[in-house]
SELUMDREN-497388 format. One line per 2 residues: for each residue x, y, z of N, C-alpha, C. Coordinates in nm, 3 decimals. Layout:
N
X:Y:Z:X:Y:Z:X:Y:Z ~ ...
END
This chain:
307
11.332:11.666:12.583:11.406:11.763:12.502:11.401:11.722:12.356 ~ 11.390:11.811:12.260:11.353:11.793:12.152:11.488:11.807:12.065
11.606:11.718:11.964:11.712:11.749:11.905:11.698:11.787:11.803 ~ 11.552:11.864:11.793:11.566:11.990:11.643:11.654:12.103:11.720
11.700:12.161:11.564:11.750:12.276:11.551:11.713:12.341:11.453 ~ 11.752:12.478:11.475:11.724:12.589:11.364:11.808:12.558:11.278
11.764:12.539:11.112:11.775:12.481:10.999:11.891:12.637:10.955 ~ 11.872:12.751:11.014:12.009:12.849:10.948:12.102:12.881:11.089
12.102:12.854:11.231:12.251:12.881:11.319:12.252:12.745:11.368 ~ 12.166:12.627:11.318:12.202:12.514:11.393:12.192:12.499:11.527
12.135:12.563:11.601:12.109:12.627:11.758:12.002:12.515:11.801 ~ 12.009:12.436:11.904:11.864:12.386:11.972:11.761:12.477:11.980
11.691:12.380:11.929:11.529:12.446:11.965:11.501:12.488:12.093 ~ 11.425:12.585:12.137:11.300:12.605:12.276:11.194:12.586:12.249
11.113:12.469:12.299:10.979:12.458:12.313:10.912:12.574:12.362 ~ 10.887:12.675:12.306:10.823:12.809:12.330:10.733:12.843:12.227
10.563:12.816:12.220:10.481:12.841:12.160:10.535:12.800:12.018 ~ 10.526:12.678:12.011:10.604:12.641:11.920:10.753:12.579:11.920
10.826:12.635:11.840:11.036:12.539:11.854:11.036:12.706:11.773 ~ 11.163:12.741:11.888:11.198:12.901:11.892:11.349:12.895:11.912
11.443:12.944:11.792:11.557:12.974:11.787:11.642:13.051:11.895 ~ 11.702:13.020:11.995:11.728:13.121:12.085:11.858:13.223:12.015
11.873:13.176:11.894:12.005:13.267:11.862:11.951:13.399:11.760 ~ 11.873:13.367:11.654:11.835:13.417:11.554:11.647:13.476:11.557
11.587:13.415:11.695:11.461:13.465:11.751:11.359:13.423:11.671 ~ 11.360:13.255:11.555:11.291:13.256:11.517:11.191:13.140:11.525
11.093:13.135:11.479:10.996:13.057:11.563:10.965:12.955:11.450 ~ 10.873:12.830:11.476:10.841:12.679:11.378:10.749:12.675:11.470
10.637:12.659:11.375:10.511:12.633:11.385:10.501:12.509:11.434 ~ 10.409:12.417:11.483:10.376:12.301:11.568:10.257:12.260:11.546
10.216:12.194:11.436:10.045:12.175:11.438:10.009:11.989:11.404 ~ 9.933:11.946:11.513:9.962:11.814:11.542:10.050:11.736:11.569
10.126:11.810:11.598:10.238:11.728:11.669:10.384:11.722:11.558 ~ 10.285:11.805:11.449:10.454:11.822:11.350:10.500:11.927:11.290
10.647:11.955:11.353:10.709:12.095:11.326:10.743:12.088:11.166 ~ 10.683:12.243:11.142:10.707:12.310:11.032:10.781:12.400:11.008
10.882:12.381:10.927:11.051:12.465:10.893:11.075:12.491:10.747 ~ 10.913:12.526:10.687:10.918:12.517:10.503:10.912:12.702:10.530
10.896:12.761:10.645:10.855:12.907:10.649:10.751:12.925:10.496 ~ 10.657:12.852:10.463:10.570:12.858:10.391:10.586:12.842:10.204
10.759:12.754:10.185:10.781:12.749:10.115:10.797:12.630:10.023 ~ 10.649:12.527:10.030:10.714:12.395:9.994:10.699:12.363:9.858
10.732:12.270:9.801:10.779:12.208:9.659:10.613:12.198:9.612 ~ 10.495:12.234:9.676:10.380:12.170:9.588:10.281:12.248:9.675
10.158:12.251:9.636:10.038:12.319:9.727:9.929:12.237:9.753 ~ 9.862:12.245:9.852:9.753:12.113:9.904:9.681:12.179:10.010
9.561:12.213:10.004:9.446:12.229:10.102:9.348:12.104:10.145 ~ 9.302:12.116:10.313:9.213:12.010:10.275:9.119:12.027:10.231
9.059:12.116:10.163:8.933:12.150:10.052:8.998:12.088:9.928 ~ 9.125:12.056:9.896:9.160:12.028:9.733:9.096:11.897:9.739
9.100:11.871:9.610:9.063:11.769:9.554:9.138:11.648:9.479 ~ 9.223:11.544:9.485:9.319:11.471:9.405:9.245:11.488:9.293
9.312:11.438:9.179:9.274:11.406:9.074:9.331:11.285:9.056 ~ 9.198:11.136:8.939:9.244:11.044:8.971:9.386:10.968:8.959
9.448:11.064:8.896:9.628:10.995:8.862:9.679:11.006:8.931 ~ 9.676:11.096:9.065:9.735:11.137:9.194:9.684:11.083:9.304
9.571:11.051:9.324:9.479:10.935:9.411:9.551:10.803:9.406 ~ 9.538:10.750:9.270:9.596:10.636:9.230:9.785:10.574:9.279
9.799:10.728:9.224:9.965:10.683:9.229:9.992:10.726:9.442 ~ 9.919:10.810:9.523:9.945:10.805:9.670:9.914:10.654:9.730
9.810:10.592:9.710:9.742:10.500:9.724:9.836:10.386:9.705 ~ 9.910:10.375:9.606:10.017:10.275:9.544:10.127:10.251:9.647
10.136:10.414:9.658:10.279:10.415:9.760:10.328:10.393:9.901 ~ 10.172:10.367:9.973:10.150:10.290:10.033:10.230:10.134:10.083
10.190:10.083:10.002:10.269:9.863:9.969:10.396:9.932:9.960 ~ 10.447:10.027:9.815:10.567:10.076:9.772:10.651:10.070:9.911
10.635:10.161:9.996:10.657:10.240:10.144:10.718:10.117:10.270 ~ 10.627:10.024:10.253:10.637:9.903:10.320:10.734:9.835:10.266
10.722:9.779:10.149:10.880:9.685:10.063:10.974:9.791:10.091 ~ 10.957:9.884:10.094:11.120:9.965:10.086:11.157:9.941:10.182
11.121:9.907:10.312:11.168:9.956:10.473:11.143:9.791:10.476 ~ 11.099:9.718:10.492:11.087:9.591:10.548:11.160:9.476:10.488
11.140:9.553:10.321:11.200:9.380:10.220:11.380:9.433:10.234 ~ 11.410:9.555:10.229:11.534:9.608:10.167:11.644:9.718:10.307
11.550:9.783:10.310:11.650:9.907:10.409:11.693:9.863:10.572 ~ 11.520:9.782:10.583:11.559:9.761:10.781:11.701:9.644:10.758
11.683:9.503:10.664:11.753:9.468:10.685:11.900:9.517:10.705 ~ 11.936:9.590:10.559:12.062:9.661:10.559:12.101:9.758:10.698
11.983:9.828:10.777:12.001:9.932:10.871:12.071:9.820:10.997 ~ 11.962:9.683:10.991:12.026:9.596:11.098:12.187:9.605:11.120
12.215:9.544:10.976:12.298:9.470:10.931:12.471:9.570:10.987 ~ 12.402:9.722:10.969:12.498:9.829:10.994:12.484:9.863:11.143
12.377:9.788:11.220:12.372:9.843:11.356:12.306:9.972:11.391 ~ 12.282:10.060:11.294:12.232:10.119:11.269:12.112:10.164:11.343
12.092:10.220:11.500:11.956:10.239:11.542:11.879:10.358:11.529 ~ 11.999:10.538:11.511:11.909:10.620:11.493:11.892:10.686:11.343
11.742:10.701:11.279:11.796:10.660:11.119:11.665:10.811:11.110 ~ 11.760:10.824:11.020:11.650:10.938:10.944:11.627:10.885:10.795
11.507:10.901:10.760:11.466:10.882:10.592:11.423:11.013:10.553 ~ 11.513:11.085:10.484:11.476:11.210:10.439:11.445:11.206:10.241
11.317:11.295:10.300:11.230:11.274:10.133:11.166:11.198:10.173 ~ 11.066:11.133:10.332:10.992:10.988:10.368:10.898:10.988:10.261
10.823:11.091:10.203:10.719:11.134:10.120:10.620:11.079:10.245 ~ 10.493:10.969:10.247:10.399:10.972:10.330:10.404:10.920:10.467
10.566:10.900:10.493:10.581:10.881:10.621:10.594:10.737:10.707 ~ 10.532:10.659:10.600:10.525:10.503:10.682:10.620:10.444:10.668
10.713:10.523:10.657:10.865:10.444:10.671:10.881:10.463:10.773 ~ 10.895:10.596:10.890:10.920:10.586:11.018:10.836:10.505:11.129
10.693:10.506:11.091:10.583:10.431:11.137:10.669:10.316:11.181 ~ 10.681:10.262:11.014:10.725:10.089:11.023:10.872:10.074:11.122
11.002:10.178:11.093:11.075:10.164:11.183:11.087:10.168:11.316 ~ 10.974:10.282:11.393:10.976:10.288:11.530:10.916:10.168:11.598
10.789:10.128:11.521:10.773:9.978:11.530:10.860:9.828:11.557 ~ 10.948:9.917:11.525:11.074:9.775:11.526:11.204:9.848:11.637
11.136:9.915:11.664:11.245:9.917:11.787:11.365:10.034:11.724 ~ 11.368:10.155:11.611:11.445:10.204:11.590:11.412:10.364:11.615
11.506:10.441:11.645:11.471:10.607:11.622:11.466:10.643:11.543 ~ 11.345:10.671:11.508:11.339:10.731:11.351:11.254:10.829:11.345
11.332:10.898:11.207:11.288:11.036:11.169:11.231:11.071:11.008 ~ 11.206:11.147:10.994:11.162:11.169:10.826:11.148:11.278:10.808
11.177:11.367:10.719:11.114:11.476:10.634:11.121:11.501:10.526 ~ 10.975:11.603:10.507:11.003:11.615:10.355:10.921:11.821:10.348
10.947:11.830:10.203:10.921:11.938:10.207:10.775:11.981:10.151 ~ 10.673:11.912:10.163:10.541:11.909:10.090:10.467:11.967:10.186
10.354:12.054:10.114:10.215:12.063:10.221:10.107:11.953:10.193 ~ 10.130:11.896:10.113:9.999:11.802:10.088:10.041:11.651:10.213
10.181:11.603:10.213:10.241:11.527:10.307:10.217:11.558:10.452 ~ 10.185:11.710:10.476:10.141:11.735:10.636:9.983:11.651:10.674
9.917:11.709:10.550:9.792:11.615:10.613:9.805:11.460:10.614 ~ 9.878:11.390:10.530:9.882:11.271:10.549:9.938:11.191:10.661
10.016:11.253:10.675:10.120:11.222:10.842:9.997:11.249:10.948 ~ 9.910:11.329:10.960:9.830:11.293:11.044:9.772:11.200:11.100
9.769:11.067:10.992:9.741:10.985:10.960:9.832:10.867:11.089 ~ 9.978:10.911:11.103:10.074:10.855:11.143:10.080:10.817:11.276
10.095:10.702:11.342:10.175:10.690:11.468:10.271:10.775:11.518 ~ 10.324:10.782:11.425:10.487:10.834:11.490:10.477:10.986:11.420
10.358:11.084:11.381:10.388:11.160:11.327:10.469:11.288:11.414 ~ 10.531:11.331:11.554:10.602:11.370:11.637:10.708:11.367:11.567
10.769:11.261:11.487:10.925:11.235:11.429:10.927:11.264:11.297 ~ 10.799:11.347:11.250:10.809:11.360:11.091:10.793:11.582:11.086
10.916:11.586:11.011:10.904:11.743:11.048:10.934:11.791:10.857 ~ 10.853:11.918:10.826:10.812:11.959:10.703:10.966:12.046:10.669
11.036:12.002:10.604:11.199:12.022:10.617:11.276:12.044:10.504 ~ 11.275:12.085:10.417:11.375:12.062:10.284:11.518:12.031:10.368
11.572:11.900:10.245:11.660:11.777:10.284:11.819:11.868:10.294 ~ 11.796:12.019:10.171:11.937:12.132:10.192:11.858:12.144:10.341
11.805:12.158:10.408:11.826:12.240:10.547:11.829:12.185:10.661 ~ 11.875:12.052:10.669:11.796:11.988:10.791:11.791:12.032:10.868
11.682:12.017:11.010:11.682:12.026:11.082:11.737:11.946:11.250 ~ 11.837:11.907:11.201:11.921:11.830:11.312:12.085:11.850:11.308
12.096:11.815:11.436:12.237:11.836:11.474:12.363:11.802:11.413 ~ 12.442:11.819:11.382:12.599:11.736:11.322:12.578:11.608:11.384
12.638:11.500:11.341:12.662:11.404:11.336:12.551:11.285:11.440 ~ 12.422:11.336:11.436:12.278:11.302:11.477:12.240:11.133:11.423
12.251:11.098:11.345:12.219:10.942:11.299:12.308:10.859:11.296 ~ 12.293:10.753:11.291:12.360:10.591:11.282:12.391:10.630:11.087
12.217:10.626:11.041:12.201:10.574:10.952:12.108:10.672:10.853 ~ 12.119:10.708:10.734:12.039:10.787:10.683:11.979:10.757:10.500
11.850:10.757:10.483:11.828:10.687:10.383:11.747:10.830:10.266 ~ 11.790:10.836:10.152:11.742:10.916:10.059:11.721:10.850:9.962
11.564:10.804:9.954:11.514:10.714:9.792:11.406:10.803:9.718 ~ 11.484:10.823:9.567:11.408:10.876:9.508:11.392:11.054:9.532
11.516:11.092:9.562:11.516:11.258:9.588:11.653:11.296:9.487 ~ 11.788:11.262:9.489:11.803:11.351:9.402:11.797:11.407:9.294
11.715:11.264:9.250:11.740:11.330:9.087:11.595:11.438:9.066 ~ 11.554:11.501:9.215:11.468:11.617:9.155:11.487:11.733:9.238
11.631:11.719:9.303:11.690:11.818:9.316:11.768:11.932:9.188 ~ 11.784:12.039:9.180:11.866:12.148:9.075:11.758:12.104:8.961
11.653:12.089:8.989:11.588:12.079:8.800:11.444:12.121:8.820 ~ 11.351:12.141:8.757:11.199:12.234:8.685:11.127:12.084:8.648
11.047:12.041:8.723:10.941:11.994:8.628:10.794:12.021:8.659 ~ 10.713:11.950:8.550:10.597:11.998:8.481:10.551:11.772:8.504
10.420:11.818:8.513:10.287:11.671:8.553:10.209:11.724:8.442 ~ 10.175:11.853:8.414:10.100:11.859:8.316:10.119:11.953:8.170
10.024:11.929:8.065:9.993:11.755:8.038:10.039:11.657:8.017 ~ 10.182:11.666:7.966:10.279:11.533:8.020:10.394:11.548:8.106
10.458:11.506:8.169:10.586:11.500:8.220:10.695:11.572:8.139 ~ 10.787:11.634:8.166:10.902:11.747:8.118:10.956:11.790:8.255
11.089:11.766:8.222:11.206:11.764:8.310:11.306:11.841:8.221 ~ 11.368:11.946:8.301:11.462:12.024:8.232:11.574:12.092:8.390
11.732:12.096:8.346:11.793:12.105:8.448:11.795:12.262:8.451 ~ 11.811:12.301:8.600:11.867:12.475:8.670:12.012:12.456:8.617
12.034:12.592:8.641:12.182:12.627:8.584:12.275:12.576:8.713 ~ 12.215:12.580:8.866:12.273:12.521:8.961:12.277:12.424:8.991
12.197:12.327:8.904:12.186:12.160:8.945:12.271:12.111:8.997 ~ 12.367:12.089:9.011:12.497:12.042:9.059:12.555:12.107:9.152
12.559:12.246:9.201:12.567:12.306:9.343:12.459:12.299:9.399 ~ 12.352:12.283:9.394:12.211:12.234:9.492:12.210:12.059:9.525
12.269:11.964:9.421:12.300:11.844:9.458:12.394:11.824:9.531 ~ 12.510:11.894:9.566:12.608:11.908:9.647:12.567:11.949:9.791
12.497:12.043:9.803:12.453:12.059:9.902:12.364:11.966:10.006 ~ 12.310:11.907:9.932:12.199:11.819:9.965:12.263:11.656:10.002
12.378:11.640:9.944:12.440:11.529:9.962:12.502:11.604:10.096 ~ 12.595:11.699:10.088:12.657:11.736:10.250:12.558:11.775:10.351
12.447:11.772:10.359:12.325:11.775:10.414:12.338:11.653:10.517 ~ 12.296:11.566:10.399:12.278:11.419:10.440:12.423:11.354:10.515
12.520:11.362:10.472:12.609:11.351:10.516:12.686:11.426:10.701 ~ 12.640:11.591:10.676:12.647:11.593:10.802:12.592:11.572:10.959
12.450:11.526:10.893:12.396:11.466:11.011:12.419:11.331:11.051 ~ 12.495:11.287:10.957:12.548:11.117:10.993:12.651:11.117:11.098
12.660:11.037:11.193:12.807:11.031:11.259:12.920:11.001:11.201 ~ 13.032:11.007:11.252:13.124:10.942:11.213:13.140:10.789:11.201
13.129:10.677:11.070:13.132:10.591:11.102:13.029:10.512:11.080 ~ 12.902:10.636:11.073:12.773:10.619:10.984:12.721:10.604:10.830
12.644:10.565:10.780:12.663:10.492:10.675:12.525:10.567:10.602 ~ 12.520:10.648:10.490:12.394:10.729:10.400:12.377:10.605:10.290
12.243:10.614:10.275:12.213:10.510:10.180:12.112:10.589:10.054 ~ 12.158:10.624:9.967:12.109:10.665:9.813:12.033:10.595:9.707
11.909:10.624:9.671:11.878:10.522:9.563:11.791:10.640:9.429 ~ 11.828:10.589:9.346:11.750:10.689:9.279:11.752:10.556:9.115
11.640:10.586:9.014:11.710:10.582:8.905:11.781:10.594:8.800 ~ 11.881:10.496:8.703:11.995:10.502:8.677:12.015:10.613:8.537
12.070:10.720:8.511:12.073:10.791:8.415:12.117:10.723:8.311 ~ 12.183:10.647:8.312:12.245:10.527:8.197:12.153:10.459:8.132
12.069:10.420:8.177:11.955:10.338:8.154:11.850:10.385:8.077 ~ 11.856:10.348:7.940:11.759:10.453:7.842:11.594:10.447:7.853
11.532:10.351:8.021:11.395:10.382:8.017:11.409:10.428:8.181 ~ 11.340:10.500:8.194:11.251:10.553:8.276:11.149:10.524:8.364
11.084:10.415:8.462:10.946:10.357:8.459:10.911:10.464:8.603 ~ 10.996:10.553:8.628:10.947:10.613:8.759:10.858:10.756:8.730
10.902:10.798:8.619:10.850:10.956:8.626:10.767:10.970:8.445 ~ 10.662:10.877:8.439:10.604:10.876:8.325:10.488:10.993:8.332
10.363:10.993:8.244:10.244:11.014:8.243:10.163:10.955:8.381 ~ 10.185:10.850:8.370:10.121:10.728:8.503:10.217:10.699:8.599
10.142:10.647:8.665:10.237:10.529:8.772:10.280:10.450:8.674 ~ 10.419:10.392:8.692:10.483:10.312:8.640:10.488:10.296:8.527
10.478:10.422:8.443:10.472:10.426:8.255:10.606:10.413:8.232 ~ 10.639:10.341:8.138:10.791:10.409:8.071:10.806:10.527:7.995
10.950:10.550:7.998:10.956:10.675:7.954:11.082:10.686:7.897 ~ 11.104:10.685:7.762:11.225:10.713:7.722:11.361:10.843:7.753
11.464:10.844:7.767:11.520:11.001:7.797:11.654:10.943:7.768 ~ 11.739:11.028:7.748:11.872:11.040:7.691:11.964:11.095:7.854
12.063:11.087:7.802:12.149:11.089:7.932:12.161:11.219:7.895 ~ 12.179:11.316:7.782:12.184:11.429:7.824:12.070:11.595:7.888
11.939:11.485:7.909:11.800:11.545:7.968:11.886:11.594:8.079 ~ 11.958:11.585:8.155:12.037:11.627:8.289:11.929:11.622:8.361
11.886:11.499:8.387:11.767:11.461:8.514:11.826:11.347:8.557 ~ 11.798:11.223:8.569:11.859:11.122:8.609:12.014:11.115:8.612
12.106:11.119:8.773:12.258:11.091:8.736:12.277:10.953:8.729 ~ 12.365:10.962:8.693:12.477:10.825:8.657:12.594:10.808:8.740
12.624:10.659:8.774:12.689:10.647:8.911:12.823:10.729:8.886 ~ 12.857:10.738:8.764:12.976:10.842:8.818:12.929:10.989:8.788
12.867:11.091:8.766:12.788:11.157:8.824:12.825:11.184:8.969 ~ 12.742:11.078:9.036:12.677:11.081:9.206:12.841:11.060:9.216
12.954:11.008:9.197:13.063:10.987:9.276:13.134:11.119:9.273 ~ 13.116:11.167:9.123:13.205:11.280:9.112:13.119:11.413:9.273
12.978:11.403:9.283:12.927:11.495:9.356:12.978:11.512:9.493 ~ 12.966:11.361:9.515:13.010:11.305:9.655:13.140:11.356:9.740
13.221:11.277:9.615:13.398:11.317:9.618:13.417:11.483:9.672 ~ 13.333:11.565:9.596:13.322:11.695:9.627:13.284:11.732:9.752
13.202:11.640:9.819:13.170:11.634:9.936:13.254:11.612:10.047 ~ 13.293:11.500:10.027:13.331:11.390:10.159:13.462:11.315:10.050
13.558:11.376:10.052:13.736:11.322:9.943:13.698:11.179:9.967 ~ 13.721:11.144:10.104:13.770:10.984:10.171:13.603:10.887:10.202
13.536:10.948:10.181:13.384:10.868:10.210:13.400:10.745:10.049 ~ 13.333:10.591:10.147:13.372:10.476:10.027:13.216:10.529:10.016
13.217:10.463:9.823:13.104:10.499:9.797:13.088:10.325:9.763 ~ 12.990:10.250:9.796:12.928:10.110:9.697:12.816:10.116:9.611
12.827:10.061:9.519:12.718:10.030:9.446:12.652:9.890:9.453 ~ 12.469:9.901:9.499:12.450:9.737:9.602:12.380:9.750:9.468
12.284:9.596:9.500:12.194:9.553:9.374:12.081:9.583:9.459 ~ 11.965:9.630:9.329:11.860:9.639:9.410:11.722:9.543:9.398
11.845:9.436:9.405:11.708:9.329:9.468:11.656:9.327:9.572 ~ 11.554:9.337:9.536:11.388:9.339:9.654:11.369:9.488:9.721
11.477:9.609:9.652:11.433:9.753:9.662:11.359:9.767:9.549 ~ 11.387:9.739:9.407:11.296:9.757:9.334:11.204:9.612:9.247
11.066:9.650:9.327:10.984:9.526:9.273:10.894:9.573:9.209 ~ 10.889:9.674:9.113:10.786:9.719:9.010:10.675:9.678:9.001
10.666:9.751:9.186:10.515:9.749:9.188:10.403:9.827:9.121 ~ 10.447:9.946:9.075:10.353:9.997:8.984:10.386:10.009:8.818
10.497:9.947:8.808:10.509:9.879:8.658:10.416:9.787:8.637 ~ 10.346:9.680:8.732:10.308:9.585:8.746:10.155:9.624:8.678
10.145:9.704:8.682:10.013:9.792:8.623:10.034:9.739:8.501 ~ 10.120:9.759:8.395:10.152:9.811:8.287:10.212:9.651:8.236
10.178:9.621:8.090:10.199:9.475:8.047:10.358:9.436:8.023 ~ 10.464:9.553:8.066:10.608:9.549:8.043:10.641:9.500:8.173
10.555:9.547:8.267:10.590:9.536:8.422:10.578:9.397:8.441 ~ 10.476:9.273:8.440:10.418:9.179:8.448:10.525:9.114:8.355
10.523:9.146:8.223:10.649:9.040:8.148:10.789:9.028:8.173 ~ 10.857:9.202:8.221:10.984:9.176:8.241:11.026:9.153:8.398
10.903:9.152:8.521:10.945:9.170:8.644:11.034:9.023:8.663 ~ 10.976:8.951:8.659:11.058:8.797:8.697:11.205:8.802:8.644
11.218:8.844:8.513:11.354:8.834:8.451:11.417:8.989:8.517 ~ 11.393:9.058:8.494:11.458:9.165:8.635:11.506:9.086:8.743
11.380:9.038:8.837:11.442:9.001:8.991:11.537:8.874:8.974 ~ 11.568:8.811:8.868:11.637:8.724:8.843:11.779:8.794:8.790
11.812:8.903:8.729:11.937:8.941:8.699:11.967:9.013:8.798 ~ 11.864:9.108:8.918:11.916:9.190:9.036:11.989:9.091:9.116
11.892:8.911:9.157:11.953:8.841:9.246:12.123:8.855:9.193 ~ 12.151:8.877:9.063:12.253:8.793:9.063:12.364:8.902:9.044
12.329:8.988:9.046:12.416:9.142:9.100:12.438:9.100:9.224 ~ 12.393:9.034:9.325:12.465:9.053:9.478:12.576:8.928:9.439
12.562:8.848:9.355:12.714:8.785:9.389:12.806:8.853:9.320 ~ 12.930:8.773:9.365:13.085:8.889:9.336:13.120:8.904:9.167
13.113:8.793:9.102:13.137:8.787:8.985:13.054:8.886:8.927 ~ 12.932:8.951:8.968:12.848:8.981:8.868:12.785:9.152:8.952
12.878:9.201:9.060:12.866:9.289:9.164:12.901:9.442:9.047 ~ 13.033:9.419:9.004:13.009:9.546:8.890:12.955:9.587:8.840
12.844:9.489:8.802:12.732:9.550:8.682:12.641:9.613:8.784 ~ 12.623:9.630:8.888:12.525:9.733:8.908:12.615:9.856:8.887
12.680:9.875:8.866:12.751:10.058:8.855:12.734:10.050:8.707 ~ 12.698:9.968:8.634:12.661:10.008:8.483:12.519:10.010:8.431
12.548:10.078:8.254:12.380:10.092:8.227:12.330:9.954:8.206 ~ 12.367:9.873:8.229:12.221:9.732:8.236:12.163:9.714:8.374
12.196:9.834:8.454:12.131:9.801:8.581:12.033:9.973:8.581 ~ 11.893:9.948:8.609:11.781:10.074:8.590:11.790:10.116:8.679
11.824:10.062:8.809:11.805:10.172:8.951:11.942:10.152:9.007 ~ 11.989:10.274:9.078:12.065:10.258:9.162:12.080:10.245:9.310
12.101:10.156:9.383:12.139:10.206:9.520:12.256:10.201:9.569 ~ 12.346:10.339:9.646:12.466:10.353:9.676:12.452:10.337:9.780
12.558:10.258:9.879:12.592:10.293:10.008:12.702:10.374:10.019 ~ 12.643:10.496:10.105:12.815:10.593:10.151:12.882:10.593:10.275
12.997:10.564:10.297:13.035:10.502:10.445:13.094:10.657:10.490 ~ 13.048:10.693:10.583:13.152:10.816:10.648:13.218:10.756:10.686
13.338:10.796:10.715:13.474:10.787:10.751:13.511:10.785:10.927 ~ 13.560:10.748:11.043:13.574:10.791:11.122:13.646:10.883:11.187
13.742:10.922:11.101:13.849:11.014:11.147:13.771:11.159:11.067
END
């Protein structure tokens, strides 16, 4: 039995020529083994006749290693640590996050909303557990995971951007009711008691090294670009969400190891002195400063509540 559901009555699926809504009569496509719920509407376009171009070759290729440190150096531990066995990573982008988790003995899931990401998941072991999904709609049940991980998605939720010819980011008039949504998204597929894990980078933080020209360019921006939030931002969204959900702010040592800064001669000079001030965000004396701007990335843990 399959615990998708229809992404608008929430209804179990029927394996019927496809995953078929028995409430609303509507049908999700099935091709290699991974259900499609974008009804033909995803964030980007990709044939396998296209062609990368080399900045997009380069930067998939990267994300790769990226994909691996996230889940092995940083998240499995924390997922352990919470007990955590059925975990969705929504936004997986190429998927080898669930790969690496089912590997280790966990249920895991992923989606994202790309067509160019369908062909790559082909690629996948576990591609059965990776379904083409925008993160407002999931496709799973209330209170479905242990554990649920979103790196690197909201801050391109409610906003317009542009790759060419440079990078430009500008916010929707709804940015902040589409981020709301997307956080109670994530939130209602968690159980009670279950724990969402957030990372994005820090709007406080006057560089940028995620969303340049290149992989790992810097990029200057002002806090009022309304692209990158700021931890109170994400609390005020949350709160809106979930009143009683604790929110933490962890350090993100050994989530972020600027691996594709490492390209770039800022990456190579400042990485050591980075992983030397992240170590020292996990002790107590020095635990606040990740909720401020001398810390570039954020990662939140959000505890649902049990009652």
């Amino acid at each position: 039995m399959t615990p998708l559901t229809c992404p608008t009555c929430r209804e179990l699926l029927m394996e019927v020529a496809g995953l078929c809504c028995p409430t609303c009569g509507t049908c999700f496509p099935v091709v290699d083994g991974i259900a499609d719920f974008s009804r033909g509407e995803y964030y980007d376009r990709f044939a396998v006749t296209d062609t990368l171009s080399d900045r997009d070759a380069q930067g998939l290729a990267m994300e790769v290693e990226g994909a691996r440190r996230r889940i092995l150096d940083f998240y499995e531990p924390l997922l352990r640590s919470e007990r955590a066995h059925r975990v969705l990573d929504s936004g997986c982008g190429n998927g080898v996050s669930v790969d690496l988790l089912a590997e280790r003995g966990y249920d895991a899931w992923g989606n994202d909303l790309s067509q160019l990401r369908q062909f790559q998941w082909r690629e996948r072991r576990a591609r059965e557990r990776l379904v083409v999904a925008s993160s407002l709609h999931l496709p799973f049940p209330d209170d479905y995971f242990d554990g649920v991980i979103a790196s690197g998605v909201i801050e391109h939720i409610g906003v317009a951007e542009t790759g060419i010819p440079q990078y430009t980011v500008r916010p929707l008039p709804d940015r902040d009711e589409q981020r709301v949504v997307f956080l109670a998204e994530l939130l209602r597929v968690t159980r009670p008691g279950g724990v969402v894990f957030l990372d994005c980078p820090n709007g406080a933080f006057p560089i940028d090294f995620w969303h340049g020209n290149r992989p790992g360019a810097a990029r200057r921006h002002s806090r009022s670009e309304g692209f990158l939030p700021t931890v109170a931002e994400l609390r005020s969204l949350i709160t809106r969400v979930a009143p009683r959900a604790r929110v933490d702010v962890l350090s993100p040592y050994r989530r972020l190891q600027f691996h594709q800064a490492r390209q770039h001669w800022y990456g190579r000079l400042l990485g050591p002195f980075a992983n030397a001030a992240f170590a020292l965000l996990r002790l107590s004396p020095f635990r606040l400063l990740a909720a401020t701007a001398l810390n570039p990335f954020l990662v939140l843990r959000i505890s649902r509540g049990r009652s």
